[in-house]
N, C-alpha and C positions, 0 to 999 in steps of 0.2 A: 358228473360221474359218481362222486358219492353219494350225493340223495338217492341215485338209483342203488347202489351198493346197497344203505340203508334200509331202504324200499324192500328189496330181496329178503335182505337178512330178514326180514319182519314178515315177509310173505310164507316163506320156507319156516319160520319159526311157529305158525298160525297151524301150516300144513300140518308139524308132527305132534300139531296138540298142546301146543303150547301158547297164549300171548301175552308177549313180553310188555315188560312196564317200560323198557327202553331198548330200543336194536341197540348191541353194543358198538364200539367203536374205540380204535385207538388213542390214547390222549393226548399224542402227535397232532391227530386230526381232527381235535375240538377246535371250532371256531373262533375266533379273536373276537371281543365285547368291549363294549364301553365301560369305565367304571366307573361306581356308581357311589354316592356319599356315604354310604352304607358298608362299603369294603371296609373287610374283617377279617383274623386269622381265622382259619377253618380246618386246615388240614393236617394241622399238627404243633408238633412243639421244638423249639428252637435246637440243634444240637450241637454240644461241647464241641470243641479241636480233638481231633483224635477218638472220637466217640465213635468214627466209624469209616477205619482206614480203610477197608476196601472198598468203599463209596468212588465213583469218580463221574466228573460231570464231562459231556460229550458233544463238546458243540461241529454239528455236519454241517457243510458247506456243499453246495451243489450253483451250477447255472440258472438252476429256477430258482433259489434262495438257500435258506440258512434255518435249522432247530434245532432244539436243546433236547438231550438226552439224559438218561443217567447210566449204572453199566457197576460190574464187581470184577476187580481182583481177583483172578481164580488163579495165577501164576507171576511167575517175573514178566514174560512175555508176551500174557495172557490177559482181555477182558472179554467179558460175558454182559451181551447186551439183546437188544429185540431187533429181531429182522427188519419192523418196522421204522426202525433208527436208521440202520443202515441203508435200506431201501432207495434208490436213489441217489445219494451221495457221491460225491465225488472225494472228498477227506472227511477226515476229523480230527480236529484238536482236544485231545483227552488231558482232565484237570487232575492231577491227584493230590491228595489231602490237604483238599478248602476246604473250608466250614465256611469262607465268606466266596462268594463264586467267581470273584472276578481274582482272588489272591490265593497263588496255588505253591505246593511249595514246588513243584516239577509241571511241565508240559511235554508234551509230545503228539507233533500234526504228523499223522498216518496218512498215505492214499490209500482208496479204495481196494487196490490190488491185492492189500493186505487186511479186508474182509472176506470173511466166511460166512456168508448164507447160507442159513437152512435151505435146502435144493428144492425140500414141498411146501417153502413157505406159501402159504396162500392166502392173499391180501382179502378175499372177499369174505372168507368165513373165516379169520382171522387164527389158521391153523398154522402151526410148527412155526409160531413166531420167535424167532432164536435166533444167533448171530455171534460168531466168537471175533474178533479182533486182534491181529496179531503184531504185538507194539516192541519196540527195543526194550532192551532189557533195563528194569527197575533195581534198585537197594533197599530193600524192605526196611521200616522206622518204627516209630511210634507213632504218624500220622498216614503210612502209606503201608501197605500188607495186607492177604491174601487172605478171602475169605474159604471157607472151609466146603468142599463139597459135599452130599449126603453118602452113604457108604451103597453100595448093591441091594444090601439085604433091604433098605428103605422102599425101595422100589414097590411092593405092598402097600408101603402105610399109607392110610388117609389123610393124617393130620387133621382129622377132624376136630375141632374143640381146641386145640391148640393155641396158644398164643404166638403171634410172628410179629416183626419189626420191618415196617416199609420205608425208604429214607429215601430225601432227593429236592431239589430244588423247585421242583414244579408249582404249579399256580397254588396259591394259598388262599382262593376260594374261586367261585364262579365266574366273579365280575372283575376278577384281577386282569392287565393287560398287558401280564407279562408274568415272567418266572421268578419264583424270589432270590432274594438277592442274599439267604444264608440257608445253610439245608438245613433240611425240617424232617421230621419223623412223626411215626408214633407206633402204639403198639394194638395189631388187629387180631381178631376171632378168627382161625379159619372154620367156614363152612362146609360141609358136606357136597359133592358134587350134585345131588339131586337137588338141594336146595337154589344151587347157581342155576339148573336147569329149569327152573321154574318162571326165572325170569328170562331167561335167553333162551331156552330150548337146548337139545342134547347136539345139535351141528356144534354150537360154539361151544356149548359147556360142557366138552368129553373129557374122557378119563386123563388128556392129556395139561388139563388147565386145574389147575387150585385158584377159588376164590374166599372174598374175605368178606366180613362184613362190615357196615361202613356207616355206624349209630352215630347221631350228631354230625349229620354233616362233614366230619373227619374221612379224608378218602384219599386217594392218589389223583393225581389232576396232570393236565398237559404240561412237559417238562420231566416227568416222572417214569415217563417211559424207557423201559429196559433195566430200571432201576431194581436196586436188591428186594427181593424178603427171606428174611430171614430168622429161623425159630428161636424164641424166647433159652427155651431148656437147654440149646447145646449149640446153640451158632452155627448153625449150616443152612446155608444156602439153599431155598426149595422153591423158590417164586422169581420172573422175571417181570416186569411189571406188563403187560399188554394190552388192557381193554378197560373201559367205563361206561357205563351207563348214554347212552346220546342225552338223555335226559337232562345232562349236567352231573360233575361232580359230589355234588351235595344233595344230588336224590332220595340217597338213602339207598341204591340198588345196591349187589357185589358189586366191587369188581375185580380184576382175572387178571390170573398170573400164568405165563406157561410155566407148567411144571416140571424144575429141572429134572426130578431122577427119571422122567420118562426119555431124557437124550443126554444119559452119560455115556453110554455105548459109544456114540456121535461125538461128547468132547474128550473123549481118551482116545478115540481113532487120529483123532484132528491134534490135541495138543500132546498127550500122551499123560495128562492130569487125569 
C-alpha cells in the first residue's frame, strides 16, 4: 500500500508539472536497512542536558507494533506532535527532559482517548499533519518547559532565509538501524515554499508546510517525527517535523514541516494556548 501511495504522490506531482527528485514521505515510514561499516554521524550534533526542555520523546504502542516520535511542550497539559505519530496508536509514553533517551527525568503513558487529530489529516498527500496530546499536568524546570508559540500577526511571514533549530532522536544517518540513543540537533535554512515545490510539487508543498534545507547530508531522519523546529532569532515554535525525501535522508532534498501558525486558530480552540 505504500509503494502505491508513493507511486501516486509521484504521478499527481508529474501531472502539475513538476518531477520530483524524491515522492515525499514521512520518516515514520522509512524503511529499516542493514548497517553498513561505514555508519556515521550525519544529522547532527550531540545536545547539552537542558538544551532543549520542550523536546520530548514519544514512544507509541499499538497491536501491530511500536515507533518513536518526538513532540514540544506547548503547555503543562499540553504536547504538540504529527498526526502521523499518532496515527494508529493505541498509547503513548512521553519522555520529558532526556538528553540520553532511555533516562528521563519524568514519564507519562497516555491512551489514545486523550489524542487529538487533525480531523483533515491526510495520510496520502501528507496534509494537516498535526496532532495535540492531552497529558497530566507537568512542574516546569530547567530540563522540562514550554516551548513558545508564534504570535498571529506571524501568520504572513515566510521565514524565508531564516535560521531554525530541528531536535530529536531520530536515525543519525541512512544506514543506522535504529534511533539514537542521545538527542541530536542542528541548525537549518528555511527555504522558500516554491523552492520545496520544485521538488515535491505544490499538492505536498503548500502554503501550509515550511521546508528546510538539508546541505551535507545533515537532515531530520525517522524517529524525528513530529519533533520541534524552531527559530534561531526568538524561539518559537513554527515547524513540526512531517516528511523526507523517499530518496533517503541524506539526499540532499527539503524536508517539510507542517507549519504551525497556519493551525493556531485549531490549538487555542482545542487547549486554549
Amino acid at each position: 500500500m505504500k509503494v502505491f501511495v508513493v507511486l501516486a504522490l509521484a504521478i499527481a506531482s508529474v501531472s502539475a508539472g513538476v518531477l520530483p527528485q524524491g515522492a515525499p514521505m514521512h520518516p515514520r515510514d522509512m524503511p529499516a536497512v542493514a548497517a553498513t561499516i561505514e555508519g556515521r554521524i550525519t544529522n547532527g550534533k550531540t545536545a547539552a542536558p537542558g538544551q532543549f526542555p520542550y523536546q520530548v520523546g514519544l514512544s507509541f504502542g499499538s497491536s501491530s507494533g511500536s515507533w518513536w516520535c518526538g513532540g514540544s511542550i506547548i503547555a503543562t497539559r499540553w504536547v504538540l506532535t504529527a498526526a502521523h505519530c499518532t496515527d494508529g496508536a493505541s498509547d503513548v509514553t512521553i519522555t520529558y527532559g532526556a538528553t540520553v533517551r532511555n533516562i528521563a527525568k519524568l514519564t507519562h503513558k497516555v491512551p489514545s482517548s486523550k489524542f487529538i487529530q487533525h480531523a483533515s489529516y491526510n495520510s496520502a498527500i501528507l496534509r494537516n499533519d498535526i496532532s495535540l496530546i492531552e497529558t497530566p499536568a507537568v512542574s516546569f524546570t530547567a530540563d522540562i518547559n514550554k516551548v513558545k508559540l508564534p504570535v498571529m500577526a506571524d501568520s504572513y511571514s515566510t521565514y524565508d532565509g531564516q535560521e531554525a533549530i530541528a531536535s530529536g532522536w531520530g536515525k543519525i544517518s541512512d544506514s543506522a538501524t535504529g534511533v539514537a540513543s542521545t538527542l541530536q540537533y542542528d541548525i537549518f535554512k528555511i527555504v522558500s515554499v516554491s523552492t520545496c515545490q520544485s521538488t515535491y510539487g505544490s499538492l505536498i508543498a503548500s502554503s501550509r508546510v515550511i521546508c528546510i534545507a538539508t546541505p551535507n547530508k545533515i537532515s531530520t531522519c525517522n524517529g524525528d517525527s513530529g519533533g520541534p523546529l524552531v527559530l534561531v532569532s526568538n524561539k518559537e515554535l513554527v515547524g513540526v517535523t512531517s516528511f523526507v525525501s523517499s530518496a533517503g535522508c541524506e539526499s540532499g532534498a527539503p524536508a517539510g514541516f507542517t507549519r504551525v501558525t497556519s493551525y493556531l486558530d485549531w490549538i487555542r480552540d482545542i487547549t486554549g494556548v
